[in-house]
GUGUMI-404174 format. One record per residue: residue in one letter; residue number from 1; x, y, z of N, C-alpha, C in turn. Coordinates in Angstrom, 1 decimal. Layout:
# residues N
BABA   resn   resi       nX       nY       nZ      caX      caY      caZ       cX       cY       cZ
BABA      A    NUM        X        Y        Z        X        Y        Z        X        Y        Z
...
# end
This chain:
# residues 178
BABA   resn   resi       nX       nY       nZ      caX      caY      caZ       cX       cY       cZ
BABA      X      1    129.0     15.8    -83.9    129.1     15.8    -82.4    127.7     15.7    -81.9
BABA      X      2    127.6     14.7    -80.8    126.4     14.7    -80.4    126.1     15.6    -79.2
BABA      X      3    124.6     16.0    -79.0    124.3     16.8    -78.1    124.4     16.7    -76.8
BABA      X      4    125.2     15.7    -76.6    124.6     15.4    -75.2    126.6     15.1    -74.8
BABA      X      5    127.3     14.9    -75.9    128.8     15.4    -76.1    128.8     16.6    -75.4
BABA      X      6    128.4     18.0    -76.2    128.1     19.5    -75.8    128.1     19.6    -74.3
BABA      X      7    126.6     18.8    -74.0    126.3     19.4    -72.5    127.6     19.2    -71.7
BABA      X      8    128.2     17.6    -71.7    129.2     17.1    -71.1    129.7     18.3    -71.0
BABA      X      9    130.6     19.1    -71.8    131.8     19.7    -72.3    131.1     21.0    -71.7
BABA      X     10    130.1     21.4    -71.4    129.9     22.7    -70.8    129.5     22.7    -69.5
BABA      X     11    129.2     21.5    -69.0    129.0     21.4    -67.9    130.4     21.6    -67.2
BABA      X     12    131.5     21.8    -67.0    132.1     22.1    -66.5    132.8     24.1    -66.7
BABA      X     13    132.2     24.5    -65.5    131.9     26.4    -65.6    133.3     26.6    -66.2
BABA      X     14    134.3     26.2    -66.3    135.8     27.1    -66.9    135.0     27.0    -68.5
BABA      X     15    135.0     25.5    -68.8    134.8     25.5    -70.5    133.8     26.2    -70.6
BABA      X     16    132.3     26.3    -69.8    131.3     27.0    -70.2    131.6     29.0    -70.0
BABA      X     17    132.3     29.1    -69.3    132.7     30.4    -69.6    133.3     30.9    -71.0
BABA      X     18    133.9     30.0    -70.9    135.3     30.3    -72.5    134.6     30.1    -73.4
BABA      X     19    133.3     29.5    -73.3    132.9     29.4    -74.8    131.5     30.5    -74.7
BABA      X     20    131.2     31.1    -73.4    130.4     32.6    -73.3    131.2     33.4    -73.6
BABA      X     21    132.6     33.6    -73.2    133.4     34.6    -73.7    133.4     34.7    -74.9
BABA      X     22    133.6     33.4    -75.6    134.1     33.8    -77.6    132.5     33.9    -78.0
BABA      X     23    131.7     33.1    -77.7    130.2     33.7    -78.0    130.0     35.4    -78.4
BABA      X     24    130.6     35.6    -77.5    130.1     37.3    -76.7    131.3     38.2    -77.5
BABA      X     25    132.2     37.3    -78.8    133.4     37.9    -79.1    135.0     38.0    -78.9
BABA      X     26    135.2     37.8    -78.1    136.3     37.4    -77.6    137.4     36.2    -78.5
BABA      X     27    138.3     36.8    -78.5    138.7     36.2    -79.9    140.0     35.3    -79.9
BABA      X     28    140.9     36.3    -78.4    142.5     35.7    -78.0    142.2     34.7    -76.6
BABA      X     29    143.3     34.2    -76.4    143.7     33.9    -74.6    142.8     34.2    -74.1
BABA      X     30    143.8     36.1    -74.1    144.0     37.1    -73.2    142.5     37.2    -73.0
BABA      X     31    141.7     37.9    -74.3    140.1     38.2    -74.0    139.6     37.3    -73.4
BABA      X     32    139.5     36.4    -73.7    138.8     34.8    -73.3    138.6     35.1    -71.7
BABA      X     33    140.2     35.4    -71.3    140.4     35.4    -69.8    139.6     36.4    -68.8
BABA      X     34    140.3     37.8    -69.8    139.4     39.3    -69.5    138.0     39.1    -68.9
BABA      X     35    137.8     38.6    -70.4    135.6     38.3    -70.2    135.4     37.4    -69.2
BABA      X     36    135.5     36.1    -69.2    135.6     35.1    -68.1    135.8     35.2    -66.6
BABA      X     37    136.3     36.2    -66.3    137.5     35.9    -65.2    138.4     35.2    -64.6
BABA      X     38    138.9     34.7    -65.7    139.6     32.9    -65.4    141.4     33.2    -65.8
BABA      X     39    141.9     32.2    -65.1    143.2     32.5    -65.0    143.6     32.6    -66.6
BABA      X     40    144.9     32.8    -67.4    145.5     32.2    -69.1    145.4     31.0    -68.5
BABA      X     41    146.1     30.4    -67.6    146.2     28.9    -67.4    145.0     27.9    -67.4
BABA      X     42    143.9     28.6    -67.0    142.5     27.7    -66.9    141.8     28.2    -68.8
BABA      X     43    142.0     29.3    -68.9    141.7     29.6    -70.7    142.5     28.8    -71.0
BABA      X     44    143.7     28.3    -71.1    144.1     27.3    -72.1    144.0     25.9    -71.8
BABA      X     45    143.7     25.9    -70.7    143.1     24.2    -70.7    141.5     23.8    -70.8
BABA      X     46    141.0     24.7    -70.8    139.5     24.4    -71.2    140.0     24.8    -72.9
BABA      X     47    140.2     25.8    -73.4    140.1     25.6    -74.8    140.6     24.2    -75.5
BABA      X     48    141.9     23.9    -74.7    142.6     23.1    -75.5    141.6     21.4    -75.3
BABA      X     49    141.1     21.3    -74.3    140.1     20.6    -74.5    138.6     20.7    -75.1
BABA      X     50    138.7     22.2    -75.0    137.2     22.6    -76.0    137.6     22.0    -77.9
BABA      X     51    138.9     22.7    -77.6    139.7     22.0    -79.3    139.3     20.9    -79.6
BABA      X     52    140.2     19.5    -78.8    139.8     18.5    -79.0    138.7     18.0    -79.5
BABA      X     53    137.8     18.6    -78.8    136.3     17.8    -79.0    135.8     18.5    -80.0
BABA      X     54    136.7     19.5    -80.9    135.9     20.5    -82.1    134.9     21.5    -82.2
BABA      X     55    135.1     21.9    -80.9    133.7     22.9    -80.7    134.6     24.9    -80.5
BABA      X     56    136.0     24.4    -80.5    137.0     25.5    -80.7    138.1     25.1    -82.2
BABA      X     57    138.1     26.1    -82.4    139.7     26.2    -83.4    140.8     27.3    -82.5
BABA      X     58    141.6     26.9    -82.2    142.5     27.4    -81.9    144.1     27.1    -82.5
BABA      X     59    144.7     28.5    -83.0    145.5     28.6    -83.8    146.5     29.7    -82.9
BABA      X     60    147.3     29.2    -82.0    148.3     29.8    -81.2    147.3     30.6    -80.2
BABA      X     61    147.2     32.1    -80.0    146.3     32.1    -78.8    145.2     32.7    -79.4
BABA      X     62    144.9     32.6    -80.9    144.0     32.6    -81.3    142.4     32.1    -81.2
BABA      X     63    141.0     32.0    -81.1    140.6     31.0    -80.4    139.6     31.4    -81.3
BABA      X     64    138.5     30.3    -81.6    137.3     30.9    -82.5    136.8     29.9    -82.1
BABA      X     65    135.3     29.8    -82.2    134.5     28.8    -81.5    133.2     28.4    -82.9
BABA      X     66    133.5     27.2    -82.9    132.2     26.6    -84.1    131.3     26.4    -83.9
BABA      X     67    130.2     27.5    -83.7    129.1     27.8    -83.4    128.1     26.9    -84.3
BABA      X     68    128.6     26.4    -85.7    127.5     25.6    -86.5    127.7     23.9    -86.0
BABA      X     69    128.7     23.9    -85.0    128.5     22.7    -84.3    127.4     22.5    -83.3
BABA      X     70    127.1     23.3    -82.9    125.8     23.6    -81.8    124.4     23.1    -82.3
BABA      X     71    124.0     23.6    -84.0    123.3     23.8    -84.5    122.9     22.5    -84.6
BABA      X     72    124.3     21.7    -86.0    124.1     20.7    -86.1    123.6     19.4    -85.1
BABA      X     73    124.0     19.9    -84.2    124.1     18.7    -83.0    122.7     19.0    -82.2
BABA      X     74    122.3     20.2    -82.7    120.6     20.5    -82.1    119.4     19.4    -83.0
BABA      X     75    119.7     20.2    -84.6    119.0     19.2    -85.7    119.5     17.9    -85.3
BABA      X     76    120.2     17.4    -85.2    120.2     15.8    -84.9    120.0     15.3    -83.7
BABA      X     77    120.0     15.9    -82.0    118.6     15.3    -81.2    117.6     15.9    -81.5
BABA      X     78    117.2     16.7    -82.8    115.7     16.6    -82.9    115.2     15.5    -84.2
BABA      X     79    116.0     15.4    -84.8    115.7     14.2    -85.7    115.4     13.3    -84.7
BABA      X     80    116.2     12.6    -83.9    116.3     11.6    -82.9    115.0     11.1    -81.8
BABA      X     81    114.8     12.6    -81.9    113.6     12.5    -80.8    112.5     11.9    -81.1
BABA      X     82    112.0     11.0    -80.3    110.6     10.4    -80.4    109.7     11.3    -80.6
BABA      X     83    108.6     11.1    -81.3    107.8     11.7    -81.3    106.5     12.2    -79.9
BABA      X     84    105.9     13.6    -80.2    105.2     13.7    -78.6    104.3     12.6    -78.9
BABA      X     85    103.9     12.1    -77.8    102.9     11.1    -77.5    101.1     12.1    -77.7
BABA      X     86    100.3     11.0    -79.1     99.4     11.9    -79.1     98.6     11.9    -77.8
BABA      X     87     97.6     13.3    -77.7     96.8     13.4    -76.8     95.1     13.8    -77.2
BABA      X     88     95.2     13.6    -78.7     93.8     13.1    -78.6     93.9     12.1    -80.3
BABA      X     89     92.9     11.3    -80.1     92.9     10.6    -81.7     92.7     11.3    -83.1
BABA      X     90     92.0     12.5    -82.8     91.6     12.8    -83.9     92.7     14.4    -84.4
BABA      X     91     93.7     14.0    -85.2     94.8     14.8    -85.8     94.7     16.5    -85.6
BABA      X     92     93.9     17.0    -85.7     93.3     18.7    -85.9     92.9     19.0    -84.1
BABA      X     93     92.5     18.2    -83.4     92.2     18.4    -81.8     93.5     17.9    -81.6
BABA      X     94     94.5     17.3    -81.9     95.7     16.7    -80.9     96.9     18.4    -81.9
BABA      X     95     96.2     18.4    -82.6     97.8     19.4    -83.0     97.5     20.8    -82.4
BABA      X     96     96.2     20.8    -81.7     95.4     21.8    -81.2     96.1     21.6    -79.7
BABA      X     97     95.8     20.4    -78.8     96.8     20.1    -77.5     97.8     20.1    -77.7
BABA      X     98     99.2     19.9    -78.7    100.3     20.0    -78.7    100.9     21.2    -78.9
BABA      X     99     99.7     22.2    -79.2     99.9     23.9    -79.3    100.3     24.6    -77.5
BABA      X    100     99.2     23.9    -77.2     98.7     24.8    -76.0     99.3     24.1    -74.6
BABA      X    101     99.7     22.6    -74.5     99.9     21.5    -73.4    101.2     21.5    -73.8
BABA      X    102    102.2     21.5    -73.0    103.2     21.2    -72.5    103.5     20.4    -70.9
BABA      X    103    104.2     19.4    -70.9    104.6     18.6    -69.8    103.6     18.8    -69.1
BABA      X    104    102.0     18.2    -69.6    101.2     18.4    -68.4    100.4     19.4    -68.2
BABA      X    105    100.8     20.0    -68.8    100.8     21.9    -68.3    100.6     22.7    -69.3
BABA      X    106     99.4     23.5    -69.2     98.7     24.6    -70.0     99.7     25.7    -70.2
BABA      X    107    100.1     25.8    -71.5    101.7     27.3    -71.4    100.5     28.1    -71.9
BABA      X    108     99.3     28.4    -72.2     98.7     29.3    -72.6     97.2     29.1    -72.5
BABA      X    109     95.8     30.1    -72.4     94.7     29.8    -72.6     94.5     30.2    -74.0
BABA      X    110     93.7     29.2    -74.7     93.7     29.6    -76.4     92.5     30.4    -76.3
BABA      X    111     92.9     31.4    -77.2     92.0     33.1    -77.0     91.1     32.6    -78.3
BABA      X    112     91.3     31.4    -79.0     90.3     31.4    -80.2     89.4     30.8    -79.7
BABA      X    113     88.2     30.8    -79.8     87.0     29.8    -79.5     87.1     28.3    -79.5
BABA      X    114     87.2     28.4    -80.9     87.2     26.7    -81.2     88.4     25.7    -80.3
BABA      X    115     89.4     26.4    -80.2     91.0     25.9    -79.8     90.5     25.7    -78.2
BABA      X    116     89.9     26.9    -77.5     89.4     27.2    -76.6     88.7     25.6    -76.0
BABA      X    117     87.6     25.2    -76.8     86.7     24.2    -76.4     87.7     23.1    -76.7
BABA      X    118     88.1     22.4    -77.6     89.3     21.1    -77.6     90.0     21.3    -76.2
BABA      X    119     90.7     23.0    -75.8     91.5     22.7    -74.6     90.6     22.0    -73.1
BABA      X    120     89.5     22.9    -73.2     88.6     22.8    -72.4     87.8     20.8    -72.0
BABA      X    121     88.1     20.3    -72.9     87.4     19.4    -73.6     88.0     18.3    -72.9
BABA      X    122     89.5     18.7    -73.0     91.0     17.8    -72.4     91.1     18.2    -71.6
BABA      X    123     90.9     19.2    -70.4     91.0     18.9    -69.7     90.3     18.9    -68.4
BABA      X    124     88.7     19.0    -69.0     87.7     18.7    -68.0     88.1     16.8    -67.6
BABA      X    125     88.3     16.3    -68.1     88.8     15.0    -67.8     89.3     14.4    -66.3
BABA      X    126     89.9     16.1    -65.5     90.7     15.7    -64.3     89.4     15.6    -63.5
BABA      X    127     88.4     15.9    -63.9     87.3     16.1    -62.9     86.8     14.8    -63.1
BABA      X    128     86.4     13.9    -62.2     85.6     12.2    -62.2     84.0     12.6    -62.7
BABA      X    129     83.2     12.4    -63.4     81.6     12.4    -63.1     81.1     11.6    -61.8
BABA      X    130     80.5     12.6    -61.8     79.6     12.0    -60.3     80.1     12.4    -59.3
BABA      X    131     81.1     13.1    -59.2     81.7     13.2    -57.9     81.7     14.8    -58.3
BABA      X    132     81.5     15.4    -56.6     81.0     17.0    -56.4     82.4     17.3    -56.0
BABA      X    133     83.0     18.6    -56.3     84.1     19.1    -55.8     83.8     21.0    -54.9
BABA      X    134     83.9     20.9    -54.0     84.0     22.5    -53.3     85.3     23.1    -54.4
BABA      X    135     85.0     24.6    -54.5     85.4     25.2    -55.3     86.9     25.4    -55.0
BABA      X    136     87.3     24.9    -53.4     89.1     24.7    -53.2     89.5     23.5    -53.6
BABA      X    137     88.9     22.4    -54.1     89.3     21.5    -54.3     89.6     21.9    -56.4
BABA      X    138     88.7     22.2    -56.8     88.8     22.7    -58.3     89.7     23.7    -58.5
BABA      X    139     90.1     24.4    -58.0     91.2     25.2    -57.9     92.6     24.8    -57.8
BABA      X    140     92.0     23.6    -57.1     93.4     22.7    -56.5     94.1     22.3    -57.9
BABA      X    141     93.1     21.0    -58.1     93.2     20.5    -59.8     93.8     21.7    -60.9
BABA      X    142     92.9     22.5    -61.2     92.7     23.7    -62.0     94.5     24.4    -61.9
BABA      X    143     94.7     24.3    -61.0     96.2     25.0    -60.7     97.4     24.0    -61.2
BABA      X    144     97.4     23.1    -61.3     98.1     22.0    -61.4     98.2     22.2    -63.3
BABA      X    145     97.4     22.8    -63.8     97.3     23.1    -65.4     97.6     24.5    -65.7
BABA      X    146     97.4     25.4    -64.8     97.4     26.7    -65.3     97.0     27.6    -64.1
BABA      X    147     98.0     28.7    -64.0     97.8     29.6    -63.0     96.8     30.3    -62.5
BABA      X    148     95.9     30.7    -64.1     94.7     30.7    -63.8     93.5     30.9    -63.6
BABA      X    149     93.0     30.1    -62.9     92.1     28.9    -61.9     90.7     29.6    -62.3
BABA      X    150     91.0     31.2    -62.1     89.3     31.6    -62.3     88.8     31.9    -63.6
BABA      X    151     90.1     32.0    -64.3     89.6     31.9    -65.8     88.7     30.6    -66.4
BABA      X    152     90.0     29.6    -66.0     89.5     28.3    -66.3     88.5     27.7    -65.9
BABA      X    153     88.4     27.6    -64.2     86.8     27.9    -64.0     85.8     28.2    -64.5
BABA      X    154     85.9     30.0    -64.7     84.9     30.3    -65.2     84.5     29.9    -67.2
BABA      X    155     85.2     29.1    -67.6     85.5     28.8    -69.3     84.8     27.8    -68.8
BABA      X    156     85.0     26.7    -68.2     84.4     25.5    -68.1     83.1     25.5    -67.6
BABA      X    157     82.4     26.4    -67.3     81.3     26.4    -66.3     80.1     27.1    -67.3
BABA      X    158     81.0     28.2    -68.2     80.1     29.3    -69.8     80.1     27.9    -70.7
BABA      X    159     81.2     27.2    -70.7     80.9     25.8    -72.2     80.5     24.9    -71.8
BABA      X    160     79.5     24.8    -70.4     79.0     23.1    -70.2     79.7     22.1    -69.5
BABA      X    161     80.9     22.2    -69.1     82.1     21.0    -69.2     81.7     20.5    -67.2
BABA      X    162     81.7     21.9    -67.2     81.5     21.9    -65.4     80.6     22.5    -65.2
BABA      X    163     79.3     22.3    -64.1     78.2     23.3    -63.3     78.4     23.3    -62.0
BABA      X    164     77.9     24.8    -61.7     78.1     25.1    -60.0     76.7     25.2    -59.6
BABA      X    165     76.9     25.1    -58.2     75.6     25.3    -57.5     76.0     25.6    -55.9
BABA      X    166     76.3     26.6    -55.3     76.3     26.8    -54.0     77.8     26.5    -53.5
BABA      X    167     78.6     27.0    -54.3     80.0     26.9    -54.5     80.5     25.3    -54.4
BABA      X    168     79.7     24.1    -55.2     79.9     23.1    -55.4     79.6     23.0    -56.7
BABA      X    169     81.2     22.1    -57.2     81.0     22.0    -59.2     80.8     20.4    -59.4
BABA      X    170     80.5     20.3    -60.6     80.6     18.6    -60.8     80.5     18.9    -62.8
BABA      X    171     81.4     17.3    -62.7     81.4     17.6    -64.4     79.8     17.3    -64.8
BABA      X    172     79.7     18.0    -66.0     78.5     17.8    -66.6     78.8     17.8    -68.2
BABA      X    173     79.8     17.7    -68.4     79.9     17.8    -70.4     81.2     17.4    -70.4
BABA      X    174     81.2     16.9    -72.1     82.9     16.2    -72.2     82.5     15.0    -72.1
BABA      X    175     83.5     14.1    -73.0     83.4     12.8    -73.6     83.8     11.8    -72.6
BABA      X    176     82.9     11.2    -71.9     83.2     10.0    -71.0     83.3      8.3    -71.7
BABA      X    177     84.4      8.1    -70.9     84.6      6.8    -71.6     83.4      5.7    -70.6
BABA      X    178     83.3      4.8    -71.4     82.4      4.1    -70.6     83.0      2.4    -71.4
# end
């Protein structure tokens, strides 16, 4: 079963209840209904179409849910999946941004040094050379990556990437393409 079968089939709140109910234990109908709040009548028509599609067994008002169908159908859109798009050329700095970068977006500041300067490295990038930014405008940027702003600020400004002067920053380090 494919994953995107699943969503279909839970996207609709009766089936997606019935199958939090037997999740959560629920084993009959009756429970299904108890846990849920849902009429017998709406429990057996979402099961019976949860049956169908094999994501239930049901055996009179018996009901058991095949949870290793979830699994499976996880492992196979992740087989499927394209790979992430690299974000830097060189293998050991890109598996370093695919640690830390998500959709864009900084899920963490790397507390190790080295990991620290690669992140730093990527994403002094948003800043143009030659062009001066007031410290609301770097915050602006800065926020758009990571909540924050005065850490990152202040990381970029200790490793060279950025310099201030009179609450005005401009890049000064980091690999410009030319």
């Amino acid at each position: 079963m494919e994953a995107g079968t699943i969503v279909g089939l839970l996207a609709d709140p009766a089936r997606l209840r019935v199958v939090a109910a037997l999740a959560l234990g629920a084993g009959t109908i009756e429970e299904v209904a108890e846990a849920s709040g849902l009429s017998l009548k709406d429990v057996a028509l979402a099961a019976r179409r949860l049956a169908r599609a094999g994501l239930v067994h049901r055996d009179g008002h018996t009901l058991a849910l095949h949870t290793e169908r979830f699994a499976e159908a996880a492992r196979t859109a992740a087989a499927q999946a394209p790979p992430p798009p690299r974000m830097s050329a060189d293998p050991a700095e890109d598996a370093v941004l695919q640690t830390f970068v998500r959709d864009g977006r900084l899920v963490s500041i790397p507390a190790q040094h080295s990991k620290r300067l690669v992140v730093l490295a990527h994403l002094v990038h948003v800043f143009e050379p030659g062009v001066r930014y007031p410290e609301r405008e770097v915050n602006a940027l800065l926020a758009a990556w990571h909540p924050d702003v005065a850490a990152l600020r202040r990381y970029l400004v200790d490793e060279g990437f950025l310099t201030r002067q009179a609450g005005v920053y401009w890049r000064s380090g980091g690999y410009v393409e030319v």
